[in-house]
Predicted model as a PDB file, atoms N, CA, C, CB and O in Angstrom, pLDDT in the B-factor column:
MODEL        1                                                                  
ATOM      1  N   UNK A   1     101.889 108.123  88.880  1.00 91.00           N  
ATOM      2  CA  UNK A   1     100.489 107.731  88.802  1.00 91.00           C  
ATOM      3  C   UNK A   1      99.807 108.662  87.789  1.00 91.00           C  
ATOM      4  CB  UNK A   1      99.789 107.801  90.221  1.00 91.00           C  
ATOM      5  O   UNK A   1      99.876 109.858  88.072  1.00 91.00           O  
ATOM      6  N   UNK A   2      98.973 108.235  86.330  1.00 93.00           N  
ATOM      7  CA  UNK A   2      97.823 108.760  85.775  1.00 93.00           C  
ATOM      8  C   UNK A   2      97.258 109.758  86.468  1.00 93.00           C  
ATOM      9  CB  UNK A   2      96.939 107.870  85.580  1.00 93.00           C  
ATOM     10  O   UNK A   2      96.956 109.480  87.629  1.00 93.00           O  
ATOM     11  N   UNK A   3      97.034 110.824  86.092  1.00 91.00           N  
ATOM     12  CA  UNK A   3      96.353 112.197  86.310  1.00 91.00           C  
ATOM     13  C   UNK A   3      95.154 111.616  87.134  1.00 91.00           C  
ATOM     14  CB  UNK A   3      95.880 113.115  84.799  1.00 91.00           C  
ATOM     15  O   UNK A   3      94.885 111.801  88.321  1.00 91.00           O  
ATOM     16  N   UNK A   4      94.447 110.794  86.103  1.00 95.00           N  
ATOM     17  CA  UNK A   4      93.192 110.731  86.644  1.00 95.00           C  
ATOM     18  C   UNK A   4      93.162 109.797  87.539  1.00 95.00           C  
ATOM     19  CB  UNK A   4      92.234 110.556  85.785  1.00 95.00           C  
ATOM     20  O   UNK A   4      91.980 109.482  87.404  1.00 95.00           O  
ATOM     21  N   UNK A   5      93.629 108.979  88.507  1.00 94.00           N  
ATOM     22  CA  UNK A   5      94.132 108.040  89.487  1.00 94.00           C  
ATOM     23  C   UNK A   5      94.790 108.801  90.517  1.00 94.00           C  
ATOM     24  CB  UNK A   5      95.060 107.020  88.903  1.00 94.00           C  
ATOM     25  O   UNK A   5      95.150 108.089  91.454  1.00 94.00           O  
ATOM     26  N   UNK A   6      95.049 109.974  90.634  1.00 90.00           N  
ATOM     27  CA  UNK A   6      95.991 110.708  91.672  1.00 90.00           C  
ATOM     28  C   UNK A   6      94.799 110.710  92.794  1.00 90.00           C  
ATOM     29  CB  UNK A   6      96.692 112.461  91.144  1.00 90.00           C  
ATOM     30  O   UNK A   6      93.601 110.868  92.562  1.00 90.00           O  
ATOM     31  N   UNK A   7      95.349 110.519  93.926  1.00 92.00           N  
ATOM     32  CA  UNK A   7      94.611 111.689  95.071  1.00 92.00           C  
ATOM     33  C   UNK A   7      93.989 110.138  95.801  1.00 92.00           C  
ATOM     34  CB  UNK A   7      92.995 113.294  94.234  1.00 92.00           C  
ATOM     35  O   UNK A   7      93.380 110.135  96.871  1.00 92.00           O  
ATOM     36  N   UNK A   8      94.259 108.967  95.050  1.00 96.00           N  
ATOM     37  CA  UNK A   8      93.418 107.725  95.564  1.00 96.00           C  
ATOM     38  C   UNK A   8      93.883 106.282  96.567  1.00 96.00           C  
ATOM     39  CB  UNK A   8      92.983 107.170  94.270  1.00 96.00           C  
ATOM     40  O   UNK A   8      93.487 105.155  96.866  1.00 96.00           O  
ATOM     41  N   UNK A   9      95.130 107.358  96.840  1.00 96.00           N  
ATOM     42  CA  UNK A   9      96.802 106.199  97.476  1.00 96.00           C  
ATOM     43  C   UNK A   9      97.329 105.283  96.571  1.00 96.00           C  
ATOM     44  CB  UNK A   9      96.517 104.959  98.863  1.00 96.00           C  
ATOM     45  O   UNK A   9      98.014 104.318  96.910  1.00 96.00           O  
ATOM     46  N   UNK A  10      97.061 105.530  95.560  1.00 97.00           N  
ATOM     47  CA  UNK A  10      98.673 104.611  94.788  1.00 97.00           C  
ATOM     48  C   UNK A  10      99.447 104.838  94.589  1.00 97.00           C  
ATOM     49  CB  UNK A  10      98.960 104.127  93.830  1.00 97.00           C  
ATOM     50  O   UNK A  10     100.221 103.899  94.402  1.00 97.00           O  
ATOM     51  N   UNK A  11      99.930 106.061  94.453  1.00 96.00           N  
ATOM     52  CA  UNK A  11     101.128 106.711  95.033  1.00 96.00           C  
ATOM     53  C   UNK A  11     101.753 106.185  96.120  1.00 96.00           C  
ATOM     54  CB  UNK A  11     100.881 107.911  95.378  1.00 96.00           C  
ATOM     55  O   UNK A  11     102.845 105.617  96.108  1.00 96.00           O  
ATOM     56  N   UNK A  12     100.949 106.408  97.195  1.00 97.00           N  
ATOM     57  CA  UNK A  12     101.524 106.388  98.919  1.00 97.00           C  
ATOM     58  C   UNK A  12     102.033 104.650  98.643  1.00 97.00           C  
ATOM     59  CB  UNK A  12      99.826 106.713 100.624  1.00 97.00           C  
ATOM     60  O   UNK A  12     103.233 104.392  98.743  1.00 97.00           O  
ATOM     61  N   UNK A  13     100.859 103.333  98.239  1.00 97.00           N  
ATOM     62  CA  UNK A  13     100.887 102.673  98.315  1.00 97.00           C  
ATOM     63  C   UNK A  13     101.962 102.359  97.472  1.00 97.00           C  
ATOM     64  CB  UNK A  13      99.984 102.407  98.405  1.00 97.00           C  
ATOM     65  O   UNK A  13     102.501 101.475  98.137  1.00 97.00           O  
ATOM     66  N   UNK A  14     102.481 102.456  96.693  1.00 97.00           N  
ATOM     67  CA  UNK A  14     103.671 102.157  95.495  1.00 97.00           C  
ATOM     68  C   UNK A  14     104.789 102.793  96.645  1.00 97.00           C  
ATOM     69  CB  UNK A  14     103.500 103.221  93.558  1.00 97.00           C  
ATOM     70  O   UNK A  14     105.242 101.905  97.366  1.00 97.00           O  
ATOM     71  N   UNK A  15     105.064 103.522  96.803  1.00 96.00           N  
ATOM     72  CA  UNK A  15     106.236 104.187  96.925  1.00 96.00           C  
ATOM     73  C   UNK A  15     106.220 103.403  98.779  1.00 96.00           C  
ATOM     74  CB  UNK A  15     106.136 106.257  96.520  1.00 96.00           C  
ATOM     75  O   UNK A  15     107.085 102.532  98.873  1.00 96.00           O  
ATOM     76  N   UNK A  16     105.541 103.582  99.877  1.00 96.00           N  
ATOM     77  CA  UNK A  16     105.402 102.336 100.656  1.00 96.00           C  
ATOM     78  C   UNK A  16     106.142 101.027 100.655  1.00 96.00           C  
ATOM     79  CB  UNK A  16     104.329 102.000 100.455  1.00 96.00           C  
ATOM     80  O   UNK A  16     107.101 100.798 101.392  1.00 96.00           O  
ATOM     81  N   UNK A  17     105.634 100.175  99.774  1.00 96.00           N  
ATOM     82  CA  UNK A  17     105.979  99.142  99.600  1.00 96.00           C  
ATOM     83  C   UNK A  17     107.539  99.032  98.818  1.00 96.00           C  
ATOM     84  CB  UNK A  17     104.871  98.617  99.008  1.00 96.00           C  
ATOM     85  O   UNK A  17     108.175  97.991  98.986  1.00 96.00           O  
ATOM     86  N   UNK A  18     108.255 100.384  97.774  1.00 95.00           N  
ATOM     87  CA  UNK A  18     109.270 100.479  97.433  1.00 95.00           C  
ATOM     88  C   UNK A  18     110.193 100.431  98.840  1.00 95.00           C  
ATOM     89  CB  UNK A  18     109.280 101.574  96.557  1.00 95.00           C  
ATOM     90  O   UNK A  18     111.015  99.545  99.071  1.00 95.00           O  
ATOM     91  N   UNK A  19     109.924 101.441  99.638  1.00 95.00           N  
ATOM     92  CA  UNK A  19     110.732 101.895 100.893  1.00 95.00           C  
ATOM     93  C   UNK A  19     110.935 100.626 101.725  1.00 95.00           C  
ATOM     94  CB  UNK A  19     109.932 103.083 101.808  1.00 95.00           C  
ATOM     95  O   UNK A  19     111.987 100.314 102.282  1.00 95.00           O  
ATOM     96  N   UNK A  20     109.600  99.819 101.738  1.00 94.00           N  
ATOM     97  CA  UNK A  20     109.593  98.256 102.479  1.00 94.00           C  
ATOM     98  C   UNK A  20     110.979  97.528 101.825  1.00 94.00           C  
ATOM     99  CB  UNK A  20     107.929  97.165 101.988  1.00 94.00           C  
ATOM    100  O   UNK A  20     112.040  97.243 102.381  1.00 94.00           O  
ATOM    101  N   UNK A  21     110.631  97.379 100.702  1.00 95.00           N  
ATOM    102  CA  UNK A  21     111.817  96.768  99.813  1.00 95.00           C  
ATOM    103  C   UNK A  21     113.136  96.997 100.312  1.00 95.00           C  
ATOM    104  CB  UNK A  21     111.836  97.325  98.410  1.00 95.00           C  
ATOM    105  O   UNK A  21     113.955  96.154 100.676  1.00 95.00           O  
ATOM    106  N   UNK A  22     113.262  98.503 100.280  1.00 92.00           N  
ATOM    107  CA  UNK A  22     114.512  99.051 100.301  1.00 92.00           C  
ATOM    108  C   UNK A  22     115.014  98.667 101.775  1.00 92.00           C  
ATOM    109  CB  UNK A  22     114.475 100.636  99.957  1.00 92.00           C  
ATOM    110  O   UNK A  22     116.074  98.043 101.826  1.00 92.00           O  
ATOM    111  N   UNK A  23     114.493  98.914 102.741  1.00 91.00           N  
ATOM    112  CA  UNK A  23     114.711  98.792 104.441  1.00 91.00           C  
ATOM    113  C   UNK A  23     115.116  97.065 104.205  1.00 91.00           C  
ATOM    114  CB  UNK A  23     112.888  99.226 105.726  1.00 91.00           C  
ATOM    115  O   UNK A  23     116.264  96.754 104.525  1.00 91.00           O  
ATOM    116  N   UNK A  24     114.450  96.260 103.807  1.00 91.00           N  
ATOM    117  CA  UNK A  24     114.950  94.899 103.509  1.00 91.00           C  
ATOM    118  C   UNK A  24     116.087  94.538 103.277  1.00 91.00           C  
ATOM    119  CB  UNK A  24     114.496  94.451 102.669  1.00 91.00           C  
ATOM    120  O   UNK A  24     116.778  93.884 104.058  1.00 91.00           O  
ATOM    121  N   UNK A  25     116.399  94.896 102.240  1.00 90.00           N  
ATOM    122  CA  UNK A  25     117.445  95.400 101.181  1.00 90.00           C  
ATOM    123  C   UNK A  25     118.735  95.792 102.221  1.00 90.00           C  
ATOM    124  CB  UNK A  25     116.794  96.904 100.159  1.00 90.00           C  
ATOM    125  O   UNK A  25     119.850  95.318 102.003  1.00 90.00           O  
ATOM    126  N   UNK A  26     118.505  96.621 103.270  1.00 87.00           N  
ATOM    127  CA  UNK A  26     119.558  97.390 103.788  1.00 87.00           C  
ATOM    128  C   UNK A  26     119.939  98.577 103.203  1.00 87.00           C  
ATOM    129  CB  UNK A  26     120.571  96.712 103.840  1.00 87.00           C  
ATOM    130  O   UNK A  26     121.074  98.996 103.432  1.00 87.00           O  
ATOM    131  N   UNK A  27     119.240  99.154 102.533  1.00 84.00           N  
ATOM    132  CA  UNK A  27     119.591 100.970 102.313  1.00 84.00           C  
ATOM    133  C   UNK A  27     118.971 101.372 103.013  1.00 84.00           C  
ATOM    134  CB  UNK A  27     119.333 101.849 101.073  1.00 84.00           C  
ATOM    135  O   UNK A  27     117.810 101.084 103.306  1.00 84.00           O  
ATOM    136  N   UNK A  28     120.008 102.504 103.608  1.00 84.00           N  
ATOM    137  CA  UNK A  28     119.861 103.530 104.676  1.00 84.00           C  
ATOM    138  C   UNK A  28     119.151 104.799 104.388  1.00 84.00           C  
ATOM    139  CB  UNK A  28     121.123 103.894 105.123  1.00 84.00           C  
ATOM    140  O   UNK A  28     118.415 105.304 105.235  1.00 84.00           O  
ATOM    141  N   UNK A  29     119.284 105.167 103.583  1.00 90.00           N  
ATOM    142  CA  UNK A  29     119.479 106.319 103.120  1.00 90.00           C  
ATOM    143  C   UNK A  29     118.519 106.198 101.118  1.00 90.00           C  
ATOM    144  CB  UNK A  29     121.486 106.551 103.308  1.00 90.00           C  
ATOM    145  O   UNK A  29     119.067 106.605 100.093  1.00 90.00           O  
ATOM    146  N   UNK A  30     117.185 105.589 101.169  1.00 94.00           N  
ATOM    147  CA  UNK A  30     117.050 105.590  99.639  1.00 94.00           C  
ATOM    148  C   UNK A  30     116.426 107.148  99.441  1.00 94.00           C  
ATOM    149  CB  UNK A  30     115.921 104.207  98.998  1.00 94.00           C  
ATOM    150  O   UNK A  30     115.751 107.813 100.226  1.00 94.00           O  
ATOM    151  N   UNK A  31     116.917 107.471  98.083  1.00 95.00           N  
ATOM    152  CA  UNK A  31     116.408 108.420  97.008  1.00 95.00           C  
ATOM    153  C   UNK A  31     116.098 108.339  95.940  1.00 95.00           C  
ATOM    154  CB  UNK A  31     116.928 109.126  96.779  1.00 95.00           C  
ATOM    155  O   UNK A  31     116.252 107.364  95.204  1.00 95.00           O  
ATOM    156  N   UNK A  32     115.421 109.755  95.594  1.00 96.00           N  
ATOM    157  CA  UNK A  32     114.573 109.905  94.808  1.00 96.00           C  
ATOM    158  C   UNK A  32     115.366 111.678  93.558  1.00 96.00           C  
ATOM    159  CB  UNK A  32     112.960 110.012  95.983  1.00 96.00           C  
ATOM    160  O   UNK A  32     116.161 112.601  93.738  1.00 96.00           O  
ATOM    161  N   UNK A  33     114.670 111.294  92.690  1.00 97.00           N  
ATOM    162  CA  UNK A  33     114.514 112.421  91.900  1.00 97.00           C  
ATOM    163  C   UNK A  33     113.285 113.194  91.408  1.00 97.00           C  
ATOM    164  CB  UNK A  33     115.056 112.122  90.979  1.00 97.00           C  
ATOM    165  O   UNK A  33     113.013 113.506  90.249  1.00 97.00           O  
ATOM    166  N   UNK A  34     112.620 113.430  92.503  1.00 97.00           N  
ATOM    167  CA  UNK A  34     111.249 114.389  92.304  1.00 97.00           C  
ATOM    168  C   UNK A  34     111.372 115.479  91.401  1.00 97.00           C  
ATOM    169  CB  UNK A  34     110.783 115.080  93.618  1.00 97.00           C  
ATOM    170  O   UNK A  34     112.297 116.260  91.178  1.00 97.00           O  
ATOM    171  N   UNK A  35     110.245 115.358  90.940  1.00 97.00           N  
ATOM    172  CA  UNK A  35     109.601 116.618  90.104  1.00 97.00           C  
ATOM    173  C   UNK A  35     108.929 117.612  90.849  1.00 97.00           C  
ATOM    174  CB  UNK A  35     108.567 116.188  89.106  1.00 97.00           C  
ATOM    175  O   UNK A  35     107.884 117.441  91.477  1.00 97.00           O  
ATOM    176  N   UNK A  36     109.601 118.696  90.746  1.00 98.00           N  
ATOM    177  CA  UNK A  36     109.206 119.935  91.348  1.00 98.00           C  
ATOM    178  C   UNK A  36     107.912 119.466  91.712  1.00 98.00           C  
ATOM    179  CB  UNK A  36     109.254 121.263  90.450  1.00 98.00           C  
ATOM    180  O   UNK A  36     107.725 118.808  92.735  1.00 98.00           O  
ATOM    181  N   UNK A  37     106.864 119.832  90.780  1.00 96.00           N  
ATOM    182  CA  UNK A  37     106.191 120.374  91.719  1.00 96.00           C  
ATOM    183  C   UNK A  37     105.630 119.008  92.216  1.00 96.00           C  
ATOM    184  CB  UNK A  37     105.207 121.533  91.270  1.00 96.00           C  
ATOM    185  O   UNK A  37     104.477 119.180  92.612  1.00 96.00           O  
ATOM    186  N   UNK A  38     105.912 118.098  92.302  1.00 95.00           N  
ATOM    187  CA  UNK A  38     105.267 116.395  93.705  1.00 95.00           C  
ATOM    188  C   UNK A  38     106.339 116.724  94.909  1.00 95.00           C  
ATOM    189  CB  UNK A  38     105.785 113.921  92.910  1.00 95.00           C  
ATOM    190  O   UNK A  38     106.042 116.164  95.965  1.00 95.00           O  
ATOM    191  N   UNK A  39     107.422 117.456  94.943  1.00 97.00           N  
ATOM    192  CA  UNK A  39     107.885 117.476  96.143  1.00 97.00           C  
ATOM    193  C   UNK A  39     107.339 117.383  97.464  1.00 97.00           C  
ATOM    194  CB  UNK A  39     108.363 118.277  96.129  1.00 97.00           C  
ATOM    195  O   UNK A  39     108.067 116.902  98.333  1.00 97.00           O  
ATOM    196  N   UNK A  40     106.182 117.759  97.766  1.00 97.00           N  
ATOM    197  CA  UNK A  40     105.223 118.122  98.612  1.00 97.00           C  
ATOM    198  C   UNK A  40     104.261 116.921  99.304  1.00 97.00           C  
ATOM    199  CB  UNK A  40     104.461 119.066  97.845  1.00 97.00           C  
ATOM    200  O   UNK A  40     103.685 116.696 100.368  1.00 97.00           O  
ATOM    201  N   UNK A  41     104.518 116.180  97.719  1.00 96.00           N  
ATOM    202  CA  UNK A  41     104.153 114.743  98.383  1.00 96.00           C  
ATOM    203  C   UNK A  41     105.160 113.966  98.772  1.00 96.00           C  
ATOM    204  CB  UNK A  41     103.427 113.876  97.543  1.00 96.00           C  
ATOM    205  O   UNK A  41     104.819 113.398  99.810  1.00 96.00           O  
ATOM    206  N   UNK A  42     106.227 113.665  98.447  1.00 97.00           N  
ATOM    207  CA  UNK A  42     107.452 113.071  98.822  1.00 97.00           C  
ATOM    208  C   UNK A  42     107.946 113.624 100.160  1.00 97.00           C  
ATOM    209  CB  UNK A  42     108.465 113.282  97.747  1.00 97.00           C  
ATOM    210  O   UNK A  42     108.781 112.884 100.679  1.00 97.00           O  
ATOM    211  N   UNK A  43     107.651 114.735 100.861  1.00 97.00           N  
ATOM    212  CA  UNK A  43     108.382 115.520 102.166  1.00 97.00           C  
ATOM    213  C   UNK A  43     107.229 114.797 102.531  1.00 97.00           C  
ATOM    214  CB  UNK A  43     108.703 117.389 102.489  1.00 97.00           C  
ATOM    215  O   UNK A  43     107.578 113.968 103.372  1.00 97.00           O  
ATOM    216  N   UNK A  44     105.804 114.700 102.260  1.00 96.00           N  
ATOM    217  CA  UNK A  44     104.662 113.923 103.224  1.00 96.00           C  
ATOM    218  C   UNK A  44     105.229 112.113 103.239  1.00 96.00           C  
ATOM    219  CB  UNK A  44     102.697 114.131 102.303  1.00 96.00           C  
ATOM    220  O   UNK A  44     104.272 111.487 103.695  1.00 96.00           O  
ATOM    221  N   UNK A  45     106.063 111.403 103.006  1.00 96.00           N  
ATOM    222  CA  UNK A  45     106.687 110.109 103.100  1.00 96.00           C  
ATOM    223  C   UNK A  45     107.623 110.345 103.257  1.00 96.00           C  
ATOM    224  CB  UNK A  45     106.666 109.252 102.276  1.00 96.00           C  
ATOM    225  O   UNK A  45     108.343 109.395 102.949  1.00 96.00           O  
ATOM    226  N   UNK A  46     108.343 111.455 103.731  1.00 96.00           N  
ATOM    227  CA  UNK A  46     109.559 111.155 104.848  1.00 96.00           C  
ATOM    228  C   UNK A  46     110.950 111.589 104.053  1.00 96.00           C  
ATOM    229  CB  UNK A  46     109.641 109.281 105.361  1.00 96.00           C  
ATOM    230  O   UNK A  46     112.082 111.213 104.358  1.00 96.00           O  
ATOM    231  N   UNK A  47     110.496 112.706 102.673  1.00 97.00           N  
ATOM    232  CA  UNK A  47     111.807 112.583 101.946  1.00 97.00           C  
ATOM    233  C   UNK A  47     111.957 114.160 102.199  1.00 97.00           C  
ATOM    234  CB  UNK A  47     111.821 111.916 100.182  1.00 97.00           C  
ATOM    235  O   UNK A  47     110.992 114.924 102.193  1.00 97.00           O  
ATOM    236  N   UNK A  48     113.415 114.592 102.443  1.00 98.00           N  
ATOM    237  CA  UNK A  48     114.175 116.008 102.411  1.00 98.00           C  
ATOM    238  C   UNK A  48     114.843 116.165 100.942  1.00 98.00           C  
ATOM    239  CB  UNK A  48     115.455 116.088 103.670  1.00 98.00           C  
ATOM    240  O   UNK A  48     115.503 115.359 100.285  1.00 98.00           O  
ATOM    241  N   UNK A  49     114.608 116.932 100.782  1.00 97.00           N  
ATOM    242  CA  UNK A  49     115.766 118.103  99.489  1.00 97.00           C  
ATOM    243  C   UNK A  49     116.955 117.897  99.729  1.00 97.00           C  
ATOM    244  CB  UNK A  49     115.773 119.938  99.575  1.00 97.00           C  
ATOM    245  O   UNK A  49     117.359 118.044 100.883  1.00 97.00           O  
ATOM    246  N   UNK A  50     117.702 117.558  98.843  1.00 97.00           N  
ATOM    247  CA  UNK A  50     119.034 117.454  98.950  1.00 97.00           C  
ATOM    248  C   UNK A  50     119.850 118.134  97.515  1.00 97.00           C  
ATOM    249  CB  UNK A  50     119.304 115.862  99.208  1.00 97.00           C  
ATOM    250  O   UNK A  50     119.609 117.639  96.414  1.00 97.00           O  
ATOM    251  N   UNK A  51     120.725 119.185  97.641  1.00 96.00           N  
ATOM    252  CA  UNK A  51     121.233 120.000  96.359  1.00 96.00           C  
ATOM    253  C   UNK A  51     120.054 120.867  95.836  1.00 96.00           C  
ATOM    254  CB  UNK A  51     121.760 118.959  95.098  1.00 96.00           C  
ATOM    255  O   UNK A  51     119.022 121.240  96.393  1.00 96.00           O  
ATOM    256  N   UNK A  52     120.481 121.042  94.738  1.00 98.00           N  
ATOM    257  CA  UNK A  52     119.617 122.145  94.137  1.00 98.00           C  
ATOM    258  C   UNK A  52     118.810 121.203  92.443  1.00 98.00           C  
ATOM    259  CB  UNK A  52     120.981 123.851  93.717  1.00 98.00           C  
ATOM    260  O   UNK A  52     119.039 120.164  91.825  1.00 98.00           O  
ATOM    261  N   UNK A  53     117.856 122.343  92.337  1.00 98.00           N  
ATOM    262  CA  UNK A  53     117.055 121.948  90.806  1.00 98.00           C  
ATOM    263  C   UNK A  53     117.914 121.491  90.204  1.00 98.00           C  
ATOM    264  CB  UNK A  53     116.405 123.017  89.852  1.00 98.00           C  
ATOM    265  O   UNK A  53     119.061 121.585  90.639  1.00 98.00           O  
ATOM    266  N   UNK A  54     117.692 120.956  89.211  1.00 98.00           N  
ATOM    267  CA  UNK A  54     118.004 120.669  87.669  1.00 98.00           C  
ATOM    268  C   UNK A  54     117.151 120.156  86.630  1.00 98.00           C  
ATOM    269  CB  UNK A  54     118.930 119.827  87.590  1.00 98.00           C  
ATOM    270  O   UNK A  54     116.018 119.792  86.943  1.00 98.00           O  
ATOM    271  N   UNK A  55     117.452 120.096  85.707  1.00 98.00           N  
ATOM    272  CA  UNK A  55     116.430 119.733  84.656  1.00 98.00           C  
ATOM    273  C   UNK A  55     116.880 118.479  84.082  1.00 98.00           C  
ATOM    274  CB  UNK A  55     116.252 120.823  83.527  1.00 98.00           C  
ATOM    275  O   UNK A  55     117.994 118.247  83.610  1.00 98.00           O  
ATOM    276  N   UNK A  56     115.675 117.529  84.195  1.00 96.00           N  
ATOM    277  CA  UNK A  56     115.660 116.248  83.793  1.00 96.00           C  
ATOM    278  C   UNK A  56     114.877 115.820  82.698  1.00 96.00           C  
ATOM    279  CB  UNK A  56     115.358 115.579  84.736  1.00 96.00           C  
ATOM    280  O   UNK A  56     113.742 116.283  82.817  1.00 96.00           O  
ATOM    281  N   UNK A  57     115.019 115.049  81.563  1.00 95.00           N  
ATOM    282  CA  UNK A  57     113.459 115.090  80.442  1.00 95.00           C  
ATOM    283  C   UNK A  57     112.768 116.265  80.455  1.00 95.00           C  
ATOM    284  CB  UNK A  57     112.178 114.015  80.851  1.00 95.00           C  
ATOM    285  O   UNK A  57     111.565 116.411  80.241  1.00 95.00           O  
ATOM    286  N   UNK A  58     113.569 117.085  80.712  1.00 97.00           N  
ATOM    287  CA  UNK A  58     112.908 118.881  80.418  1.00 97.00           C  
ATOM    288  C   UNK A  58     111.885 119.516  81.332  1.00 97.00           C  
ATOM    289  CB  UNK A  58     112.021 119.032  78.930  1.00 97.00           C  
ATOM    290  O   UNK A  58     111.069 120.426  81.184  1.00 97.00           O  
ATOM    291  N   UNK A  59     112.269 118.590  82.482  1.00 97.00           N  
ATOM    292  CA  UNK A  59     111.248 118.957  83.850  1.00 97.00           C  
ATOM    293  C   UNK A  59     112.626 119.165  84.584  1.00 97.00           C  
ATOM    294  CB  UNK A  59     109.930 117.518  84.649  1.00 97.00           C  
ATOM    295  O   UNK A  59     113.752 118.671  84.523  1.00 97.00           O  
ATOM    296  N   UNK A  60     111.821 120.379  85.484  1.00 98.00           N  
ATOM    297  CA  UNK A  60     112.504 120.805  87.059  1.00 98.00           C  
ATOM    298  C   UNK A  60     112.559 119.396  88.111  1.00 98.00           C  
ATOM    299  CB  UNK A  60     111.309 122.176  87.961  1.00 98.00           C  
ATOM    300  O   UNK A  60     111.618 118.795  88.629  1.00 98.00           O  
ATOM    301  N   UNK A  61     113.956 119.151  88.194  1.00 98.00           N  
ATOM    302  CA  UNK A  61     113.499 118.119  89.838  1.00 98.00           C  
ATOM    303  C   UNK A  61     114.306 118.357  90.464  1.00 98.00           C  
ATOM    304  CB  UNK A  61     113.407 116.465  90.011  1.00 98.00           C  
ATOM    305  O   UNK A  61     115.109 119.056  89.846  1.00 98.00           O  
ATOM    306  N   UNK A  62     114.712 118.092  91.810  1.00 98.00           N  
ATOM    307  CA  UNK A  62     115.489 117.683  92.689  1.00 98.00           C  
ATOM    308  C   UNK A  62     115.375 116.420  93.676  1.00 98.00           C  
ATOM    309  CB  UNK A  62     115.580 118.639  93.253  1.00 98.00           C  
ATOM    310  O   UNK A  62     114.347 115.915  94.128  1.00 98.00           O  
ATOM    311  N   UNK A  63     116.894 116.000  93.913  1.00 98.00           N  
ATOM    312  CA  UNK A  63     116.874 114.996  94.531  1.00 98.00           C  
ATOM    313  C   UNK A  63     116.291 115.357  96.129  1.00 98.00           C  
ATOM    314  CB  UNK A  63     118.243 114.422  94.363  1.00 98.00           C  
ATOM    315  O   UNK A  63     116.416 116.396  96.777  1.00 98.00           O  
ATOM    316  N   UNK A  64     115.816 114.461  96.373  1.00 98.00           N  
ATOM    317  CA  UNK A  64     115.150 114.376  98.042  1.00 98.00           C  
ATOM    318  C   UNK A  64     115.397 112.544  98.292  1.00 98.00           C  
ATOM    319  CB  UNK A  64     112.869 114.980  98.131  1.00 98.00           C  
ATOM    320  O   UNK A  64     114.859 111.670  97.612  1.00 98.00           O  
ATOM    321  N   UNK A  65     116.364 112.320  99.464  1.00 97.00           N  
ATOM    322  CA  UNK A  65     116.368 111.269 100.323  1.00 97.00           C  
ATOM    323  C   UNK A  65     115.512 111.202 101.621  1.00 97.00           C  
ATOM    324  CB  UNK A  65     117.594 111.140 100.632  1.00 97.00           C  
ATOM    325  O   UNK A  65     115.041 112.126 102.285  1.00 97.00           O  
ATOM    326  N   UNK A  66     115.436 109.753 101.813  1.00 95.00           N  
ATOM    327  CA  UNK A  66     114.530 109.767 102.468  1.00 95.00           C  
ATOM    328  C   UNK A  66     114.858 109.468 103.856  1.00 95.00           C  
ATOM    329  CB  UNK A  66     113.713 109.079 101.935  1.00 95.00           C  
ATOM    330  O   UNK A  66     115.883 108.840 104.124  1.00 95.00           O  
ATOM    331  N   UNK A  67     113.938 109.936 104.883  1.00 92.00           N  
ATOM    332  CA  UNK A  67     114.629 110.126 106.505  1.00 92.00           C  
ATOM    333  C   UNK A  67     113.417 109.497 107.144  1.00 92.00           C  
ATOM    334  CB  UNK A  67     115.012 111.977 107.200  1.00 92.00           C  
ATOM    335  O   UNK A  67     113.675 109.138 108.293  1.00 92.00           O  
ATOM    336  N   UNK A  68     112.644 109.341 106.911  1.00 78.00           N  
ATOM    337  CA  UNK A  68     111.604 108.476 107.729  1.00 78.00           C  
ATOM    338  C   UNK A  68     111.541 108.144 108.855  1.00 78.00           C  
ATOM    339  CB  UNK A  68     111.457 107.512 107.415  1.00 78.00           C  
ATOM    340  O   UNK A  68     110.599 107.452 109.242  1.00 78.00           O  
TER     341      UNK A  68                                                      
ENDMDL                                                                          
END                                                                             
C-alpha cells in the first residue's frame, strides 16, 4: 500500500481477502516474504517468522507463514 494510504485498512483488507482465497483454494499453510520492517503488521494477521533475513530487491525480509 502507498505511503500515503497506510494506516486506513487496505492492507488488512487486501491481504484478508488474499487468505479468503487461499483457505478456498486449500492451502494450509500460505506465505509471505515480508519486509523487515511490516513484520509487525503481518504477526498482527496471524503470520510467524520462519528462517532467517535475507535480502530481496535490496531490502531486508523474511519469510513469515501464516497460522491464523
Amino acid at each position: 500500500v502507498l505511503k500515503p494510504w497506510r494506516g486506513r485498512g487496505i492492507g488488512k483488507a487486501l491481504l484478508s481477502r488474499a487468505l479468503e482465497i487461499s483457505k478456498g483454494e486449500g492451502l494450509r499453510r500460505p506465505f509471505l516474504n515480508a519486509q523487515v520492517p511490516a513484520m509487525g503488521f503481518y504477526r498482527q494477521m496471524g503470520f510467524l517468522e520462519q528462517g532467517e533475513v535475507f535480502m530481496e530487491a535490496g531490502i531486508t525480509h523474511r519469510k513469515m507463514e501464516w497460522r491464523g
